[in-house]
C-alpha positions as CSV (number, residue, x, y, z in Angstrom):
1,X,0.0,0.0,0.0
2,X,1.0,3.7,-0.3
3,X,0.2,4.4,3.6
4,X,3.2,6.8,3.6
5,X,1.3,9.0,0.7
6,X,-0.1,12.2,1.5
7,X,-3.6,12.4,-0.2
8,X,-2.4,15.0,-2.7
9,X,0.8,12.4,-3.5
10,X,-1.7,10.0,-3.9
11,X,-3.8,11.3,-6.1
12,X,-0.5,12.2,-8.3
13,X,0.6,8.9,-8.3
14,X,-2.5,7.1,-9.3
15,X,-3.1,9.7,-11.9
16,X,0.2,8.0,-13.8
17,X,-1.0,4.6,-13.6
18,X,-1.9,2.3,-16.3
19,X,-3.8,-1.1,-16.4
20,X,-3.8,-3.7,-18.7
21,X,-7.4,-5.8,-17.6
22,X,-10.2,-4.5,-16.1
23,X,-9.5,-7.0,-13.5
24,X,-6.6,-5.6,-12.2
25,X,-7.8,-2.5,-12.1
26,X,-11.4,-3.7,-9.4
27,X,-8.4,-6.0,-7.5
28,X,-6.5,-2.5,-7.2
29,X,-9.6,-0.2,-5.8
30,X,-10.8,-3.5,-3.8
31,X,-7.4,-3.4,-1.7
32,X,-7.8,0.4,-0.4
33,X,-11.5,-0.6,0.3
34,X,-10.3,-3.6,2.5
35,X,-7.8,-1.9,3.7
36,X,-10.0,1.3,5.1
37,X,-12.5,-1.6,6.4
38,X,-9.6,-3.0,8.3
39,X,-8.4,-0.1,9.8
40,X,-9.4,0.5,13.5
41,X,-12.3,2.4,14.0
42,X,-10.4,3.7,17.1
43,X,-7.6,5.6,14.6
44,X,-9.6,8.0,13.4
45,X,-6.5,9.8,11.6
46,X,-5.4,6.5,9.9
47,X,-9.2,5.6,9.1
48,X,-9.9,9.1,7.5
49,X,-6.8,8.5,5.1
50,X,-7.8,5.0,4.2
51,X,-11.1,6.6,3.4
52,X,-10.0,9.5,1.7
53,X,-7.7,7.2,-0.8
54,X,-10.1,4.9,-1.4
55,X,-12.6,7.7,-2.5
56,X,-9.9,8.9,-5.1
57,X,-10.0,5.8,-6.4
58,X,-13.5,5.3,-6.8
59,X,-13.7,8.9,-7.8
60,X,-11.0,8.5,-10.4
61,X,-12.1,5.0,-12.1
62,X,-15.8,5.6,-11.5
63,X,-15.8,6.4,-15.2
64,X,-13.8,3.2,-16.0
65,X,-16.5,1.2,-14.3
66,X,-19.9,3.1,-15.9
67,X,-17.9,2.7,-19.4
68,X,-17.5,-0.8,-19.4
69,X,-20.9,-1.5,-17.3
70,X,-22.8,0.4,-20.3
71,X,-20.5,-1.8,-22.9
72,X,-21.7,-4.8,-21.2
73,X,-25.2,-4.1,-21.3
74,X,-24.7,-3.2,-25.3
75,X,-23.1,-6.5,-25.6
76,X,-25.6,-8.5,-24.2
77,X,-28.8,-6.9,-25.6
78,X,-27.0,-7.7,-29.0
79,X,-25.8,-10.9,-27.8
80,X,-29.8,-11.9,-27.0
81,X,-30.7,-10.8,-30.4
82,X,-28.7,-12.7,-32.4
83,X,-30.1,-15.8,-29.9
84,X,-33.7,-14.6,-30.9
85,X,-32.9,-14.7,-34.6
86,X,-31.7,-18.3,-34.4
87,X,-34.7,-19.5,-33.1
């Protein structure tokens, strides 16, 4: 994890990174979520910046996830029409 990031670092840094499959790009912003769910509620300070880098995330790749989502949904009305055409 980047724990040692300030928020602003953070949001550089993940602003310059690149993935290859969608996959490793939900495993990525799944890890900050886990890892703010498995911060004490008792440490407020390091809660709040678990929180706070996990909302960058979502923030940032919200788009990536709506895109493909809508692409998916494309795919399979077109994929259940060709199905009803072979009937």
């Amino acid at each position: 994890m980047t724990k040692h990031l300030s928020t602003s670092e953070f949001a550089e840094y993940i602003d310059n990174l690149d993935f290859e499959e969608l996959e490793d790009l939900t495993a990525f912003v799944k890890s900050y979520f886990e890892a703010y769910k498995s911060t004490p509620d008792e440490d407020t300070e390091a809660k709040n910046a678990a929180w706070a880098k996990y909302t960058i995330l979502a923030t940032r790749f919200c788009m990536t996830f709506l895109v493909y989502a809508e692409m998916s949904f494309e795919l399979r009305k077109e994929y259940e029409g060709l199905l009803r055409n072979e009937e």
